[in-house]
N, C-alpha and C positions, 0 to 999 in steps of 0.2 A: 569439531567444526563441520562432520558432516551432514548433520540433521540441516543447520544452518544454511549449509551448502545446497541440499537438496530444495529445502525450502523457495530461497529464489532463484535456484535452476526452474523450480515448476514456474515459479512466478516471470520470469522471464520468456520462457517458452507461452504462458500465456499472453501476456502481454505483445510476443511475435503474432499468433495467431489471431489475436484480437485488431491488431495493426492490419494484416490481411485483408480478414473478413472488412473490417471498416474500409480500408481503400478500394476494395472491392464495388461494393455497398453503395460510398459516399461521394459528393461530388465536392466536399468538403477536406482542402489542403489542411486547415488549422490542426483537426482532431486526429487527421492521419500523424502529423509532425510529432501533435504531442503523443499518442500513441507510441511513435516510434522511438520517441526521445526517454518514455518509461523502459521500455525493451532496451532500450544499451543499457541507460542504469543500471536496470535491476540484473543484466549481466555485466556489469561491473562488478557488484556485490558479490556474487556469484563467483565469477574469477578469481577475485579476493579470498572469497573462503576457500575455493578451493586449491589453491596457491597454498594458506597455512595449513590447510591439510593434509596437503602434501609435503608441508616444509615440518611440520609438527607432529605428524600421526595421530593415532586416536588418545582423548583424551580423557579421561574419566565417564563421565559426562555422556560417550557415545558405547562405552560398554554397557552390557546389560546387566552382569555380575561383578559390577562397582560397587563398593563398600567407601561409604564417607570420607575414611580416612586416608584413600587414594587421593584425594583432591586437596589433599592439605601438605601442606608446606610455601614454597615460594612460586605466584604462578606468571608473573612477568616483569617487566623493568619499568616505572612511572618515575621521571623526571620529577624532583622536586621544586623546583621553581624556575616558571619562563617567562620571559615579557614577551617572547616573539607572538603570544596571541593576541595580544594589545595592540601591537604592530600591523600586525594582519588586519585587524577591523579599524585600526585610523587608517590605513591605507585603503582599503574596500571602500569606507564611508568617503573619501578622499577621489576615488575616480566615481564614485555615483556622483556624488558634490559637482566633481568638473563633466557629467555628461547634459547636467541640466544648468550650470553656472557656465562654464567656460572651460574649451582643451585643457588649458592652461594648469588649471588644479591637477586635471587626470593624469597629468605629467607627475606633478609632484607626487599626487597617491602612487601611481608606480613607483618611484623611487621608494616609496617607503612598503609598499607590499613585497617589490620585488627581492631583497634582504628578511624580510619577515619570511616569506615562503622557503626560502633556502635555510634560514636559521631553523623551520622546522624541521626542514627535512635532512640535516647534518648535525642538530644537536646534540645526539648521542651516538653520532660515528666511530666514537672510543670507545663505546662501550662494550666487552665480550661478547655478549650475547647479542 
């Protein structure tokens, strides 16, 4: 994950520097915001990788003197079957619904996102790895 990693570090870093110069520049709120809204992302991405890089070490993939059959065996854990994604986009679809219909809906999509988002993020809290 380090190539990865480096990848939208530079991107990120640009994306800062481009936010600068444009605020600098521009008399213009909208481009600066989005600007600056690409720049957390892409160090969110960034953080992420470098997080399992550190939580994983190098992986095949980032040595130079890797041979194919370092990469083979088992290489992480995919749940076999969720509804909570389903959940997730009737609920999403459910507060867009209620911000151009009425509150009232966006109540109910939360209810039902807010159980979807936890169901992701606890479904495989048993599991070892």
């Amino acid at each position: 994950m380090k190539g990865e990693a480096w990848l939208f570090t530079g991107t990120a870093l640009f994306f800062a520097a481009t936010t600068l110069v444009y605020a600098a520049f521009s008399l213009e709120p909208a481009g600066t915001a989005a600007l600056g809204v690409s720049f957390l992302m892409s160090s969110l991405v960034a953080a992420f990788f470098w997080r399992q890089y550190g939580r994983g070490g190098q992986r095949p993939e980032d040595r130079k003197a890797a041979e194919v059959r370092d990469a083979g065996g088992r290489r992480g854990f995919f749940p076999a079957r969720s509804y909570f994604p389903v959940m997730a986009a009737a609920g999403s679809a459910l507060i867009g619904l209620g911000v151009v219909q009425g509150l009232w809906i966006c109540l109910i999509g939360a209810g039902v996102l807010l159980p979807a988002v936890l169901g992701f993020s606890f479904q495989n809290l048993d599991h070892p790895e």
